[in-house]
C-alpha positions as CSV (number, residue, x, y, z in Angstrom):
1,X,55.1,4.5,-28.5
2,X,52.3,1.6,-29.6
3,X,53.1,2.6,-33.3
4,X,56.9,2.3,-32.9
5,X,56.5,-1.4,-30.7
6,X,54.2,-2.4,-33.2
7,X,56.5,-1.6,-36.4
8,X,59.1,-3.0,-34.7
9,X,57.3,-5.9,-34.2
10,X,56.6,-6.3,-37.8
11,X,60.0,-6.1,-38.1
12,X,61.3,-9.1,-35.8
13,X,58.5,-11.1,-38.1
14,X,59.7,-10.3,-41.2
15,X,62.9,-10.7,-40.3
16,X,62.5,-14.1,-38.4
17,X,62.6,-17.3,-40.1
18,X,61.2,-20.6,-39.9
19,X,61.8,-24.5,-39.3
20,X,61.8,-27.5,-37.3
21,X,63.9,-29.9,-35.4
22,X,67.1,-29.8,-32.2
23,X,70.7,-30.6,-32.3
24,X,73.2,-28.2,-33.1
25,X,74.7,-24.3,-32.8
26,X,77.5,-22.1,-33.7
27,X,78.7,-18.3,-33.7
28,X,81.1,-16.3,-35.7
29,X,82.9,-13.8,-34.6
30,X,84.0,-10.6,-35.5
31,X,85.9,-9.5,-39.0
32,X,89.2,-11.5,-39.5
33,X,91.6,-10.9,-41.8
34,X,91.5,-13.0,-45.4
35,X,94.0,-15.7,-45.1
36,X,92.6,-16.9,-48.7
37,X,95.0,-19.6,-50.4
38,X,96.4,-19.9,-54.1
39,X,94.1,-23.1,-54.2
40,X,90.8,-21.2,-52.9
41,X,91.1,-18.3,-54.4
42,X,88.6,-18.2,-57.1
43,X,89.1,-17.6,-60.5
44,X,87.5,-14.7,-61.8
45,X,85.1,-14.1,-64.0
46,X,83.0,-16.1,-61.1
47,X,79.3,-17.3,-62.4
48,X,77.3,-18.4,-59.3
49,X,73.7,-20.0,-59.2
50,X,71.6,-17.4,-56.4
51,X,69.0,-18.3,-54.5
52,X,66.6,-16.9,-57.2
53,X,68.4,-20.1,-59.6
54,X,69.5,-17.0,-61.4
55,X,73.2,-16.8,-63.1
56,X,75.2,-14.1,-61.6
57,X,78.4,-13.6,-63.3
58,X,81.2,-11.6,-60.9
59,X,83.6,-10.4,-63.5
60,X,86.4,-9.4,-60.9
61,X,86.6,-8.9,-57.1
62,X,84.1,-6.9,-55.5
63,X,85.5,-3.7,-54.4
64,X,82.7,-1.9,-53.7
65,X,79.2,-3.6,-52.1
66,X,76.3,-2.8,-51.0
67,X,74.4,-5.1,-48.2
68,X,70.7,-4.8,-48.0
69,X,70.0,-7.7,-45.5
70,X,71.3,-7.6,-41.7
71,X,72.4,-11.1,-42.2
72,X,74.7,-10.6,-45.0
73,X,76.3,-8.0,-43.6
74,X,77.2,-9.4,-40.7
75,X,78.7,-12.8,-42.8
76,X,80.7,-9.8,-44.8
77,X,82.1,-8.4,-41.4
78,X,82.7,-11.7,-39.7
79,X,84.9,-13.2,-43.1
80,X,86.8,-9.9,-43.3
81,X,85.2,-8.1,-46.2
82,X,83.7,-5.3,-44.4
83,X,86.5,-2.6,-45.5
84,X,84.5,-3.4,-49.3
85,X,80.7,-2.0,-47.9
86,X,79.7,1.1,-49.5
87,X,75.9,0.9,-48.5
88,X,74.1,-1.3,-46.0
89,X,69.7,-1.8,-45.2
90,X,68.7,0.8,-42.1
91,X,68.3,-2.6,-40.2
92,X,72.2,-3.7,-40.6
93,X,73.1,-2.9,-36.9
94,X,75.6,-5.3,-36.5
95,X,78.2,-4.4,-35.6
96,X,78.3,-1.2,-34.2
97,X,80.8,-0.2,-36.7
98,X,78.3,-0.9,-39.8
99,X,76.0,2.3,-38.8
100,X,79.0,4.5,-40.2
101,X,78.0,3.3,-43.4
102,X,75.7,5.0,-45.7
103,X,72.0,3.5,-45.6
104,X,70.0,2.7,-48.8
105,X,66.8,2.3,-46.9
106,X,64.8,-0.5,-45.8
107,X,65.2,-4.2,-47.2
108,X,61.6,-4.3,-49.2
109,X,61.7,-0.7,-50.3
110,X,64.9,0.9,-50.0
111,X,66.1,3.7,-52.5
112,X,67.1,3.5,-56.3
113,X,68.7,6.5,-56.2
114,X,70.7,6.2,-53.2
115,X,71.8,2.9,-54.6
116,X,73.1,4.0,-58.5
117,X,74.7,7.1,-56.4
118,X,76.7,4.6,-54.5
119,X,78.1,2.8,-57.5
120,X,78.4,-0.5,-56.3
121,X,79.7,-3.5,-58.4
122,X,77.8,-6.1,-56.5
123,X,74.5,-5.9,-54.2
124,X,73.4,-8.5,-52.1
125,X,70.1,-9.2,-51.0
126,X,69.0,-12.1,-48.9
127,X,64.6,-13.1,-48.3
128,X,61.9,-11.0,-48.9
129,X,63.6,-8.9,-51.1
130,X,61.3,-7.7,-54.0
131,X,62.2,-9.6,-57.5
132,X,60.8,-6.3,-59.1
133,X,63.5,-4.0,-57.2
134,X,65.9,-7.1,-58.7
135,X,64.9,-6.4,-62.0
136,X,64.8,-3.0,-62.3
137,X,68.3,-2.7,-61.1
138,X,69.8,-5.1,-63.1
139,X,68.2,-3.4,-65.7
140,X,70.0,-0.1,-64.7
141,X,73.4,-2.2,-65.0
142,X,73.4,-3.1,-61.9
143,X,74.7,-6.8,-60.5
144,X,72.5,-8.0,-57.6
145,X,72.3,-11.3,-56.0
146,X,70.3,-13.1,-53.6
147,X,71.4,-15.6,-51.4
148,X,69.4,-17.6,-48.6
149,X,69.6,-20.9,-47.8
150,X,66.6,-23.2,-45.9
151,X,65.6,-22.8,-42.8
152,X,67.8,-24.5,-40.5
153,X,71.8,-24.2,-39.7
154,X,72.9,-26.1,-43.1
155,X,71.0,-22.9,-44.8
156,X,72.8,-20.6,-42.8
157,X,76.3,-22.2,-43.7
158,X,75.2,-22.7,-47.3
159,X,74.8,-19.2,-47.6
160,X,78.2,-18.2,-46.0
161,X,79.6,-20.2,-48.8
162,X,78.4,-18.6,-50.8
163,X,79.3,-14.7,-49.5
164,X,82.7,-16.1,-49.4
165,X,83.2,-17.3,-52.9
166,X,81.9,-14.4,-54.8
167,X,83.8,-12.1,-52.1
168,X,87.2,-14.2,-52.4
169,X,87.2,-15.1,-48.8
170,X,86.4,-18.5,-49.3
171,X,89.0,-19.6,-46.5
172,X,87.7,-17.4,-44.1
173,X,84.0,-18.2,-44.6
174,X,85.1,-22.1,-44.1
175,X,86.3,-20.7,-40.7
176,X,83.7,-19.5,-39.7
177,X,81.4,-22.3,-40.5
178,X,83.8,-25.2,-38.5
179,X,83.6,-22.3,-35.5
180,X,79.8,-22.6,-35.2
181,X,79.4,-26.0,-36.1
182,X,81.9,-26.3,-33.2
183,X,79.6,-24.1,-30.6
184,X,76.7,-26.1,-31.9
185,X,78.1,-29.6,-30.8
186,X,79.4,-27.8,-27.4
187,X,75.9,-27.1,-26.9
188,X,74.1,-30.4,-27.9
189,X,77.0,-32.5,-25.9
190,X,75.8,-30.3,-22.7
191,X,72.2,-30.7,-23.0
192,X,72.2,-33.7,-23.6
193,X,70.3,-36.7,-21.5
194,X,69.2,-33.5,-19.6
195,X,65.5,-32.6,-18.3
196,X,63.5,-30.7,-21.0
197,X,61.4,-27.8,-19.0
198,X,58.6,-26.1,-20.9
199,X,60.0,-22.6,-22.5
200,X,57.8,-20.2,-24.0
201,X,59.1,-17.6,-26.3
202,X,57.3,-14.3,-26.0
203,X,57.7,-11.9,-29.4
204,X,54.5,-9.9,-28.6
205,X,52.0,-9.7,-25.7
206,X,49.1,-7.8,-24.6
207,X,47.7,-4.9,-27.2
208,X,50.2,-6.1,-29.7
209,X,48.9,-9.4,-30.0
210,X,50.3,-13.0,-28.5
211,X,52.3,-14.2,-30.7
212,X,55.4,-16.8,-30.1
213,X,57.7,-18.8,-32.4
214,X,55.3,-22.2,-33.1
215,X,56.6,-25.5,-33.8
216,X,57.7,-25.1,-37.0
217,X,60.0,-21.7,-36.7
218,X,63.9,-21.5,-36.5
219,X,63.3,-20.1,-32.9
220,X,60.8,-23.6,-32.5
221,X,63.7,-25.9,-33.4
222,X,66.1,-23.7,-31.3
223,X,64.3,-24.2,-28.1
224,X,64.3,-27.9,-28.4
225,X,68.2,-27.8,-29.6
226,X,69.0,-25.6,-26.3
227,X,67.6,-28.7,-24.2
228,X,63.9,-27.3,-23.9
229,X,60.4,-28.1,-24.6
230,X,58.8,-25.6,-26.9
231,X,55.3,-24.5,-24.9
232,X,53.8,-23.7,-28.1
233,X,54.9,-26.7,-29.8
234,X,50.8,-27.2,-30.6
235,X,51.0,-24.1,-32.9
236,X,52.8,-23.3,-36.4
237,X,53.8,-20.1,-37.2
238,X,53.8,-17.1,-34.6
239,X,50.3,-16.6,-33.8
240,X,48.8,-17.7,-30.4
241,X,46.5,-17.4,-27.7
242,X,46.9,-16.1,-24.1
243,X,44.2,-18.9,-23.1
244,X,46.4,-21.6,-24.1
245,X,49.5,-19.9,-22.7
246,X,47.6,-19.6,-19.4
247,X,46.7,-23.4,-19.9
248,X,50.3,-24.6,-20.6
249,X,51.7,-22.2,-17.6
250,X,55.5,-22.4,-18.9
251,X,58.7,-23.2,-16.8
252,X,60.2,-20.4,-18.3
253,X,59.7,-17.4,-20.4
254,X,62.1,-16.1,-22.7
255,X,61.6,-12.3,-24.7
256,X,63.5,-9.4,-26.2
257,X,65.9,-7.2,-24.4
258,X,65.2,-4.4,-27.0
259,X,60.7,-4.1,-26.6
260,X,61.2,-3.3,-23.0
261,X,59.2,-6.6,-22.9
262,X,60.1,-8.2,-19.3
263,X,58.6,-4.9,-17.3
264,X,55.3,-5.1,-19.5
265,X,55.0,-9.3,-19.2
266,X,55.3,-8.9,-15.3
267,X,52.6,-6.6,-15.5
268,X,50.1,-7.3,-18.0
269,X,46.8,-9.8,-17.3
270,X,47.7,-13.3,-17.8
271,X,51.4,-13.1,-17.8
272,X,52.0,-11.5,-14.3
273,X,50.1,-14.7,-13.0
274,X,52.1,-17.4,-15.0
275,X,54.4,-19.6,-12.9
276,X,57.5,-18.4,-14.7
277,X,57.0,-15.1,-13.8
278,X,55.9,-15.5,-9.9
279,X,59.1,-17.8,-10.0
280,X,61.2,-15.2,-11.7
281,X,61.9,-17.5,-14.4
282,X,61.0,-14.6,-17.2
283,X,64.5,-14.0,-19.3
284,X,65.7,-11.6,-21.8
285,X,67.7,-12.5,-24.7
286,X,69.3,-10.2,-27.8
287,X,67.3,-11.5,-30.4
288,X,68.9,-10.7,-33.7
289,X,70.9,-13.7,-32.8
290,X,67.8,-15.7,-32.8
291,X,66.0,-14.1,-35.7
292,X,69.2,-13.4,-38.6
293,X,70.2,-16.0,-40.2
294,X,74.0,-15.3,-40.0
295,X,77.2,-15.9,-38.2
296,X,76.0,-15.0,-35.0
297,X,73.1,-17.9,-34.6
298,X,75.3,-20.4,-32.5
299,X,75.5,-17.9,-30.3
300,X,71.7,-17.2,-30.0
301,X,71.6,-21.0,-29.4
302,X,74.3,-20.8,-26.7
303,X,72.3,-18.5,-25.1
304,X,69.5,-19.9,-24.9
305,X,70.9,-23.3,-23.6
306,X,72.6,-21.2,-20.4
307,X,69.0,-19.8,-19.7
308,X,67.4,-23.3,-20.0
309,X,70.3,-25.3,-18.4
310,X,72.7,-22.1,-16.2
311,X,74.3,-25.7,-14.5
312,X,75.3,-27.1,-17.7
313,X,77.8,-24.1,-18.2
314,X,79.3,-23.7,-15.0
């Protein structure tokens, strides 16, 4: 059980991503149907700059792609391009319909073979995606491209543009980005001029390690943007210490509801003793909508903002 918390801890790191700042969120919804017009529709063949500053030329539509990032896919779902997926990463969970897809494997390592047996016209990658695995597929014929923007909600919209114009959903992706910037200012207009109480973010505890999302992670940023103080605001990265967590003794405490994490907190040495706890201030929250940067991050940040400020969304 240790092995499998701690691999799937390694996985939430990997997968998380960092920056710095607070003001906005957002949330895209599930798979719409294309409404593309005559005057958006592009005009194929399509040559596109990735995120590698590599030239990808799309000859014609893509009627046949394979996702192998858990954020793409669910930008290819939420602009109505999900009936194209032939192949997703084992971590593409979202939505629930995705997992009747065939899996290639993981996102650093997944399989070759599974991936030339599929056929696809176009993979997409998104970060930590080996440039090797890039190489050698595009060496086998194969059209791959990689697209992530920075760290922060213009990277996340930058990148739906960018699904949605080598995908030919260019209206819908345009959607979905006025929907979240809509959720973010929703969230911003509530919090604002309110009280900022200390939040501490809790991605591993106890045998596993402390670790928390510092100042300068997404998560970081997110905290302060949902009307909080980030407790570990004295830290970069995820690494911390229980001493200084014990020190700062957070308002509240916020952790996954997949690690089983709020039974363990309220019962391991130094957390069970922390104010939030005693005051039953200790949350869960679905963080894939935290971590991924996709469609669904407005929504991690309304979340957040209803555990931080519940009054503000009465």
């Amino acid at each position: 059980m240790f092995k499998k918390r701690l691999l799937i801890l390694i996985s939430i790191i990997i997968l998380a991503f960092s920056i710095v700042g607070c003001t906005e969120s957002q949330s895209p919804e599930n798979s719409e149907k294309p409404t593309n017009t005559m005057a958006n529709a592009p005009v194929y063949p399509l040559k596109i700059k990735d995120s590698y500053d590599r030239e990808i030329k799309i000859d014609s539509e893509p009627q046949r792609i394979i996702s192998i990032a858990p954020n793409i896919t669910e930008i290819i779902y939420a602009i109505g391009k999900s009936s194209k997926l032939t192949g997703r990463s084992e971590y593409c969970d979202y939505p629930e319909d995705v997992k009747k897809v065939t899996s290639v494997g993981s996102l650093q390592d997944p399989s070759i073979e599974k991936i030339v047996e599929l056929k696809p016209d176009l993979v997409l990658v998104s970060t930590h995606f080996k440039k090797e695995i890039v190489q050698k597929l595009e060496s086998m014929g194969i059209n791959i491209a990689a697209f992530y923007g920075d760290e922060n909600f213009e990277g996340v919209y930058s990148t739906i543009e960018k699904v949605g114009a080598v995908l030919n959903s260019k209206d819908n992706a345009n959607k979905l980005i006025t929907d979240m910037k809509v959720k973010v200012q929703n969230v911003a207009d509530k919090v604002k001029d309110k009280p900022c109480p200390s939040v501490y973010y809790v991605v591993s505890y106890g045998k596993m390690g402390d670790f928390t999302a510092g100042k300068d992670t997404f998560i970081g940023q997110m905290i302060q943007m949902a009307g909080g103080k980030n407790a570990a605001d004295d830290a970069q990265g995820w690494s911390y210490s229980l001493e200084k967590l014990v020190e700062k003794n957070p308002e509240i405490l916020i952790c996954s509801k997949f690690l089983n994490s709020k039974q363990g907190i309220e019962s391991t040495n130094g957390y069970k003793d922390l104010s939030a706890v005693k005051n039953k201030k200790l949350y869960e929250v679905d963080n894939n909508m935290l971590d991924r940067q996709g469609p669904r991050l407005a929504d991690g940040l309304t979340e957040l903002a209803k555990i931080i400020h519940p009054e503000a969304f009465k």
